[in-house]
SERO-4910 file (N, C-alpha, C, O; in steps of 0.05 Angstrom, whole numbers):
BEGIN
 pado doro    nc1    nc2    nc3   cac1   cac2   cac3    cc1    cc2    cc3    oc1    oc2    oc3
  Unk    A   1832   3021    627   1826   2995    615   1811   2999    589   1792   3015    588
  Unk    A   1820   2978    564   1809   2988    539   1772   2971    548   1771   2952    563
  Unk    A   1745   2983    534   1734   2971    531   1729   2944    520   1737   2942    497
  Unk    A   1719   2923    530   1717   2904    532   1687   2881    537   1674   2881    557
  Unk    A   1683   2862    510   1664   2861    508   1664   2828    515   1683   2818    505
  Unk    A   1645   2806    532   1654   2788    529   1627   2760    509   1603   2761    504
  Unk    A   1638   2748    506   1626   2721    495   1612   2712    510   1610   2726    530
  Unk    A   1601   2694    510   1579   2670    527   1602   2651    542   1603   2647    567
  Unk    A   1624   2638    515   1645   2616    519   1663   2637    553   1666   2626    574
  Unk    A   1669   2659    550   1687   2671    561   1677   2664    594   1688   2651    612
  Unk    A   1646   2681    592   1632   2672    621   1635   2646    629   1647   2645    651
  Unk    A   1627   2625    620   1622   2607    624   1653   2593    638   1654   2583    660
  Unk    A   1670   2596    624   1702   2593    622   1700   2596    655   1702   2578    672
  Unk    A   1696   2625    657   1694   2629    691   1689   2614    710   1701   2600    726
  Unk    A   1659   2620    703   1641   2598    734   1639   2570    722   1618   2558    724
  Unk    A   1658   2560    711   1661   2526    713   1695   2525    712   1705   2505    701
  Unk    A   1710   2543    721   1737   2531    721   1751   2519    704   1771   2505    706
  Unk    A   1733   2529    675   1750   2516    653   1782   2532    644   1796   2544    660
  Unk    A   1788   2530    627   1816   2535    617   1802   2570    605   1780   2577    597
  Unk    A   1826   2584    610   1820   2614    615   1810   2627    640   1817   2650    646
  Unk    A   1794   2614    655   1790   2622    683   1802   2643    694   1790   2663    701
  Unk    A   1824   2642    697   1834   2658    720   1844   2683    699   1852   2704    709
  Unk    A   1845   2680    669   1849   2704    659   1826   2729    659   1831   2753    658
  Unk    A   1796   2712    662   1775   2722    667   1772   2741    696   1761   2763    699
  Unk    A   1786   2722    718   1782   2731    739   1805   2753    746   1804   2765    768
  Unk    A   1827   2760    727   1843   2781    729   1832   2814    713   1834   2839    717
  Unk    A   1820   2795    695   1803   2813    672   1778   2829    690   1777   2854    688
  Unk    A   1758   2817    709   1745   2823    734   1752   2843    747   1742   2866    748
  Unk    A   1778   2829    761   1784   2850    784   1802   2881    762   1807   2904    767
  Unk    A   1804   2874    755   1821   2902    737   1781   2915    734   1775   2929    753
  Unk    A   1768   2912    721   1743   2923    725   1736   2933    739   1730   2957    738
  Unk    A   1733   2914    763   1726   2931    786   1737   2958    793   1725   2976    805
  Unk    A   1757   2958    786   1772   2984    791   1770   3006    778   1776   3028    788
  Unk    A   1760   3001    751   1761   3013    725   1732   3026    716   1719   3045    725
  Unk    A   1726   3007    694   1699   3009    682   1692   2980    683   1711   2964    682
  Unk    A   1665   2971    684   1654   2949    678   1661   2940    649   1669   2954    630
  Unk    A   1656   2916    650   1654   2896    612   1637   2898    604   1625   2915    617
  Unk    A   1623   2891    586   1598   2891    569   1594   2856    559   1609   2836    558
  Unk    A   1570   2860    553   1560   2835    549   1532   2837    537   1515   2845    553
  Unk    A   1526   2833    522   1494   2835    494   1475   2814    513   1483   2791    518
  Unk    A   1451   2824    523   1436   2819    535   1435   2780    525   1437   2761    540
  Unk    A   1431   2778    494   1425   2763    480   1456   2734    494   1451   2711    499
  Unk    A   1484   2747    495   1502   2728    505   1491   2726    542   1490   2704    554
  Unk    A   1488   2740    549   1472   2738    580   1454   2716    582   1457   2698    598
  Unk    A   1433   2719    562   1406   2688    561   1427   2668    544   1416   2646    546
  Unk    A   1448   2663    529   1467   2640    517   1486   2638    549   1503   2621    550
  Unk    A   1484   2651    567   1506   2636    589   1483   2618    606   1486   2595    615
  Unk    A   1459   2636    609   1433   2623    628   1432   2601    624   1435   2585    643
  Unk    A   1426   2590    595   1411   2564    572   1444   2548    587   1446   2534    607
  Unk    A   1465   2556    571   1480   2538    579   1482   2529    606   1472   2506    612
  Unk    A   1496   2549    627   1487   2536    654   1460   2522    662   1460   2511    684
  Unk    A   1441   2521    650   1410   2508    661   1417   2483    651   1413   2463    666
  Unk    A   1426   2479    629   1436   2455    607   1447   2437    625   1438   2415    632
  Unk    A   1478   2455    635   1492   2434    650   1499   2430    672   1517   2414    679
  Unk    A   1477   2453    696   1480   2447    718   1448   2451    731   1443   2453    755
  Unk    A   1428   2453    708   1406   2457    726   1396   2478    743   1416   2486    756
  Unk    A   1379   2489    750   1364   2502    762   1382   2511    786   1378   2535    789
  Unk    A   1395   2504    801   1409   2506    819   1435   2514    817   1448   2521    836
  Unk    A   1444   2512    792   1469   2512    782   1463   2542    779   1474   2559    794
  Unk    A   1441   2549    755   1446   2576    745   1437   2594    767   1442   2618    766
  Unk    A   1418   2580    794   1415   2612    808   1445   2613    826   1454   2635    834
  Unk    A   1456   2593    829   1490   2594    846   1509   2615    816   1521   2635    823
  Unk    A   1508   2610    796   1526   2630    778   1513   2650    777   1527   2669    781
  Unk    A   1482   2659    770   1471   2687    781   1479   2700    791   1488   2722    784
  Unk    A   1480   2686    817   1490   2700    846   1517   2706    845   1522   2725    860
  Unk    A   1536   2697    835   1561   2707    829   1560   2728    817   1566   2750    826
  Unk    A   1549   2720    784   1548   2738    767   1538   2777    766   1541   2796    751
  Unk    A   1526   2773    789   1505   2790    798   1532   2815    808   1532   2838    801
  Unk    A   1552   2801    826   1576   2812    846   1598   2825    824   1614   2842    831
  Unk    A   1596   2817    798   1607   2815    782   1611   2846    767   1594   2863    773
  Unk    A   1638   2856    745   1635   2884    745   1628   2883    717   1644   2889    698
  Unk    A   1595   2871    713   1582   2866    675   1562   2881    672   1543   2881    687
  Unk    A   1566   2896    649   1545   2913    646   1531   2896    622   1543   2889    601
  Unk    A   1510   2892    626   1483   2875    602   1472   2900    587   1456   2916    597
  Unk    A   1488   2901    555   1481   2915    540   1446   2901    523   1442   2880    509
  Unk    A   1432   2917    528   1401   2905    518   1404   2908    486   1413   2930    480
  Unk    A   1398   2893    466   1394   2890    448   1374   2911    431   1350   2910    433
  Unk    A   1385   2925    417   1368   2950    389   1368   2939    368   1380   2919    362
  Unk    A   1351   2957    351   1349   2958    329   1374   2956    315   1378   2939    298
  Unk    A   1392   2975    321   1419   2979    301   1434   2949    310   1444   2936    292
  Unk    A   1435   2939    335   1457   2923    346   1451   2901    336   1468   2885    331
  Unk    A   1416   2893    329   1406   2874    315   1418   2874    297   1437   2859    295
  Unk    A   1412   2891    277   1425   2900    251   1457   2896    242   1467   2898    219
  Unk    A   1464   2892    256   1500   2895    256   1501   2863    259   1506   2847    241
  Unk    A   1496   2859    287   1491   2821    291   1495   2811    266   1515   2802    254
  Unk    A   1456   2818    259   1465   2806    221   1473   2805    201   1470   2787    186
  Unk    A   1491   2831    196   1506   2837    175   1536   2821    182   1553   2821    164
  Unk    A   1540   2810    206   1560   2789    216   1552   2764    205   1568   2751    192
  Unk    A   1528   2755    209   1509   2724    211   1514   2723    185   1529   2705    178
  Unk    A   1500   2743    160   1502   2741    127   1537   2738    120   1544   2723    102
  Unk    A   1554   2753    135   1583   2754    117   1604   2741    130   1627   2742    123
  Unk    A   1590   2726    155   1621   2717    170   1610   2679    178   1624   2660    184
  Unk    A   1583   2680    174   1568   2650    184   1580   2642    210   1591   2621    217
  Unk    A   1573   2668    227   1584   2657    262   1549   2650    276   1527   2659    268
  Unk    A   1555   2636    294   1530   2623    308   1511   2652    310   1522   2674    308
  Unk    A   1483   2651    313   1467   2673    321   1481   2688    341   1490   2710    335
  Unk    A   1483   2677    370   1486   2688    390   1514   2705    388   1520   2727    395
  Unk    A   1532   2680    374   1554   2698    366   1558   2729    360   1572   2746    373
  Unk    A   1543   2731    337   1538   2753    325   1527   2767    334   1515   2777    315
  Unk    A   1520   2780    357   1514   2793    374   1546   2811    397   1552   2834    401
  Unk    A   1558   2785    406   1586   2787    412   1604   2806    400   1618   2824    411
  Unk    A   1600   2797    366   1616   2805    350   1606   2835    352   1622   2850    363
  Unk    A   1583   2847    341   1573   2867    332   1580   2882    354   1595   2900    347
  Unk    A   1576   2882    381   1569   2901    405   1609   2902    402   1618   2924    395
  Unk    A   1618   2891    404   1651   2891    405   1660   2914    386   1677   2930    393
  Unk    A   1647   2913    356   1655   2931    345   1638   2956    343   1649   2977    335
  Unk    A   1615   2956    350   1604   2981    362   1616   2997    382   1614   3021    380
  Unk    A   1630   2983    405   1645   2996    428   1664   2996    418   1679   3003    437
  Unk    A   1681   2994    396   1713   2994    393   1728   2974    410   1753   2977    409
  Unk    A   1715   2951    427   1727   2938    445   1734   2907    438   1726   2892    421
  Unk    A   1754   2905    463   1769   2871    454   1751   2856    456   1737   2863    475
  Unk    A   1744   2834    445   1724   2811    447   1741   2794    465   1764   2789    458
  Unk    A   1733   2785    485   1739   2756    500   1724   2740    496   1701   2740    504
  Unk    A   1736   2723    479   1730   2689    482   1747   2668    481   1771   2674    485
  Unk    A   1741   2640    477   1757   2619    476   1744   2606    451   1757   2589    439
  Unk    A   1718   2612    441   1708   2606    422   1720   2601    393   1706   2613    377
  Unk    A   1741   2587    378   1754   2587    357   1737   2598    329   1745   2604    306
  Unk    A   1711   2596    340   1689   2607    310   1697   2641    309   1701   2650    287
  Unk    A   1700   2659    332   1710   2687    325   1731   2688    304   1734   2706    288
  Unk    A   1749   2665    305   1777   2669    293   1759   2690    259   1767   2713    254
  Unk    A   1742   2680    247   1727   2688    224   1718   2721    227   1716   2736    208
  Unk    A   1714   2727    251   1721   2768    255   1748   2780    262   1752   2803    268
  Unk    A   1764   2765    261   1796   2771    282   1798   2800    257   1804   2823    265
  Unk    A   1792   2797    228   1791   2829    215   1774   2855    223   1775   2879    217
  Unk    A   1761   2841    238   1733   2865    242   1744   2874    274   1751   2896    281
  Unk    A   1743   2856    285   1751   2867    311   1777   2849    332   1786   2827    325
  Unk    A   1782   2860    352   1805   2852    368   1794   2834    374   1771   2837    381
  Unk    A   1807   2806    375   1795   2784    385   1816   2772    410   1837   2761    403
  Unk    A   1811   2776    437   1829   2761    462   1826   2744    468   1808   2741    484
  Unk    A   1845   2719    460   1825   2684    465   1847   2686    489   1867   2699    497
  Unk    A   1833   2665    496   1833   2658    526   1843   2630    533   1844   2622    557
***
């Protein structure tokens, strides 16, 4: 399985049954088998905020608890990965958190999953898999 990096939009897609779902949940189980996904600590606290947003306290420890079973490795945020983020944020004007997504994707050489239409603005920099 090629490395594979995901979005905030991608998770989220998941644990609310939105549209891409079950590509997510194929994308999973091929993991499990494989290697884990990746995910920038920084899109990890952008899935939290969102689930707390729209399901509350209860909502995000029920997707935790999923998330937890889940085959994601939470890449912690550096100096360089900072660095890269921003040199996205100055030349491409993708959301902060975005730019985090973006950068770790092309640090790993890996496909970005999202549904997010603002990546379409890296589809040169890196593989972008919308969903």
């Amino acid at each position: 399985m090629k490395n594979t990096v995901l979005d905030s939009h991608a998770v989220i897609a998941f644990l609310q049954g939105e549209p891409g779902a079950e590509r997510m949940k194929d994308l999973f189980e091929k993991a499990a088998t494989s290697q884990p996904v990746f995910i920038s600590s920084v899109n990890w606290g952008e899935v939290k905020y969102q689930m707390l947003r729209k399901r509350g306290p209860a909502g995000w420890a029920l997707a935790a608890s999923l998330m937890a079973t889940l085959p994601i490795a939470v890449v912690v945020v550096d100096r360089e990965l900072a660095e890269a983020a921003a040199d996205f944020k100055g030349s491409k004007n993708l959301g902060y958190a975005d730019c985090f997504a973006a950068a770790l994707a092309k640090a790993r050489r890996a496909d970005l999953w999202t549904g997010d239409r603002d990546f379409k603005r890296v589809e040169g920099d890196v593989k972008v898999v919308w969903l």
